[in-house]
Structures are given as structure tokens and as C-alpha cells.
Steps between C-alpha positions, in 0.01 A plus 500: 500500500926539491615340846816556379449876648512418811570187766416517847727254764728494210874436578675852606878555642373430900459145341896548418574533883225348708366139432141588652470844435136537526538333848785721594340832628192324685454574852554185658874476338789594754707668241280646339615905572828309393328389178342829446838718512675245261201569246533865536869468458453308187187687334587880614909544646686489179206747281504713797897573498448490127230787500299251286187513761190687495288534804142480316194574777161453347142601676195595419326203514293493874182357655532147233474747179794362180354744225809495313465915469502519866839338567733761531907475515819717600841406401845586719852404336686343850844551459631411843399617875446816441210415232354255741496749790365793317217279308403335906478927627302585199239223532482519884452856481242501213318225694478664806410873331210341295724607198356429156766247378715543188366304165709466196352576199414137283320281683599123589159317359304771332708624247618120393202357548337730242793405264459176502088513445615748222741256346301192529136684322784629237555120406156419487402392848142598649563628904192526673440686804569233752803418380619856509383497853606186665867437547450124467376536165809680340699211421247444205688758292873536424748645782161506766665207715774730568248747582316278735827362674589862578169599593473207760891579609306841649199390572687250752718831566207678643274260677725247580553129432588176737799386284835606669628504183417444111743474178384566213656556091338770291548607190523903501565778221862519680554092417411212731530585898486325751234617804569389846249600780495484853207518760680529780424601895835781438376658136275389191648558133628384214855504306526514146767379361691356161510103478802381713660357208481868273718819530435722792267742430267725677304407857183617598389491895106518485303525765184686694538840628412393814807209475773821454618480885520133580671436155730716477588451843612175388717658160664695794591182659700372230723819529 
């Protein structure tokens, strides 16, 4: 098994600004909207005015089902307020209609997932059913960790989790990133983002269709 994949409460750059940062965003902190803007500010403002985000909104998954072919995901390039607003109307308009929702072709876990199990059998390794079918098991062939750390990332995504927030350093095709989620009573998602320490590259916003309104309520915010 590689840990070296994937580390979750590894070190991320909220460590660089708050000296608690998983107790930062809890409930019972006074500043913690405070906390939450300065995060946003630091993760999201400069990509945004950049145009180095993407707004990815994954669903699919309902009712406790995580078959990785039934996770579904759209992508939206946010390039400043405009992007934001238009992406808030489409959702809230699709939602309300009863809309079939947009999917981008390639899929998130499928596709990769199959790679990997491909890969692995290639070099000699036997993958039986179970582990093909139970995220906890991929980390017993190369790149799976990564697999599984994403899978749980929108897993927690969809049904929720009691962490305010969770850092976490994974390994990806694009280099290492760094993952920083939030469970929060004003939005749920993730940001995606290089190391602190590397070039600027590109930011991905991930989170639950049914997160669109609430989050990027807050992107609007920091406009």
C-alpha cells in the first residue's frame, strides 16, 4: 500500500495563517464567519481574479448509493461575478424545473478506477471482486489511495460529515494538491488546490449540486 498518495490532516496553507485551523470554523468560535471569509480569501480570491477556478458540481449519488458509475459531475470555468451569477440561475432554475442536470463526459471514479485495476493486473497483480467493489480496499494496488481519498472527499460531499473542516495532501495526475473541506452550517465543499509552497496553478471548487446556492453565495461575498 503507497501512503505516500495521499495524507489526510496533513499540513495545508490554512496552517500558514491560523494556529488551530481545524478549531477555527466550529460553531462555538466567535470569529468564526471571520475565520471562514479569511479561508475563502486565501483558497479562492486570487484563482478567481486569475480565471484559474473551476466550479465542479458532482451528483448522482442519492438514497446512501457510491457506485463509482453513478457519480456524475459538471464543470463551469468562474471567471468573476458574472460566472458565479449565471452558474447560481442555472442550478436554481434546473432544480426547481426537475431539469436533467448537465454531465461531462469522463467520469471522476469510473474511468480511473478501471485504469488503475487495468494497470495493476498488467504488472501481475490478482484483483478480486471485492476489492474492485469496496473503496476501502483500493489502496492495495498502485494510485487506489488516491482513488479512495477522492472517493471519500464526495462521499462526505453528499451525505455529509461532522468535521467543520478536514486538510488533506494527495497526490493527483496534475502533481500533489492540496484538498481542504468544509462542513459548514453556510455551504459544504471542497477546494483543490496546488501545495502553498508550488506555483499557482489551477483551483477546483467541488461540491454537491444541492450546495450550488449557499456556496456560491459565499464566492459572491468575497466580491
Amino acid at each position: 500500500m503507497n501512503y505516500t498518495e495521499a495524507k489526510e490532516h496533513a499540513e495545508g496553507r490554512l496552517h500558514q495563517i491560523f494556529a488551530m485551523p481545524y478549531e477555527a470554523f466550529n460553531n462555538d468560535v466567535p470569529e468564526r464567519k471571520l475565520h471562514l471569509r479569511i479561508a475563502l480569501q486565501a483558497l479562492l480570491d486570487e484563482a478567481l481574479h486569475e480565471q484559474r477556478l473551476t466550479l465542479q458540481v458532482i451528483h448522482g449519488w442519492e438514497n446512501g448509493a457510491f457506485a463509482p458509475a453513478d457519480l456524475h459531475h459538471h464543470e463551469h470555468k468562474l471567471r468573476g461575478t458574472d460566472d458565479i451569477a449565471a452558474s447560481l440561475a442555472y442550478y436554481r432554475d434546473a432544480l426547481a424545473n426537475l431539469t436533467p442536470l448537465p454531465i461531462d463526459t469522463g467520469s471522476l471514479l469510473a474511468e480511473p478506477l478501471a485504469n488503475a485495476i487495468a494497470s495493476a493486473e498488467q504488472n501481475g497483480a490478482t484483483i478480486d471482486a471485492e476489492t474492485r467493489e469496496s473503496p476501502a480496499r483500493w489502496p492495495d494496488f498502485p494510485n487506489g489511495l488516491a482513488l479512495y481519498t477522492f472517493f471519500k472527499v464526495y462521499h462526505r460531499l453528499t451525505y455529509g460529515e461532522d468535521d467543520a473542516y478536514r486538510s488533506i495532501s494527495c497526490e493527483t495526475a496534475a502533481g500533489l494538491r492540496e484538498i481542504h473541506e468544509f462542513h459548514l452550517e453556510e455551504g459544504e465543499f471542497a477546494v483543490v488546490t496546488p501545495p502553498h509552497d508550488a506555483p499557482a496553478g489551477e483551483v477546483k471548487l467541488i461540491l454537491h449540486v444541492s450546495q450550488v446556492e449557499p456556496v456560491l453565495a459565499l464566492l459572491s461575498d468575497l466580491n
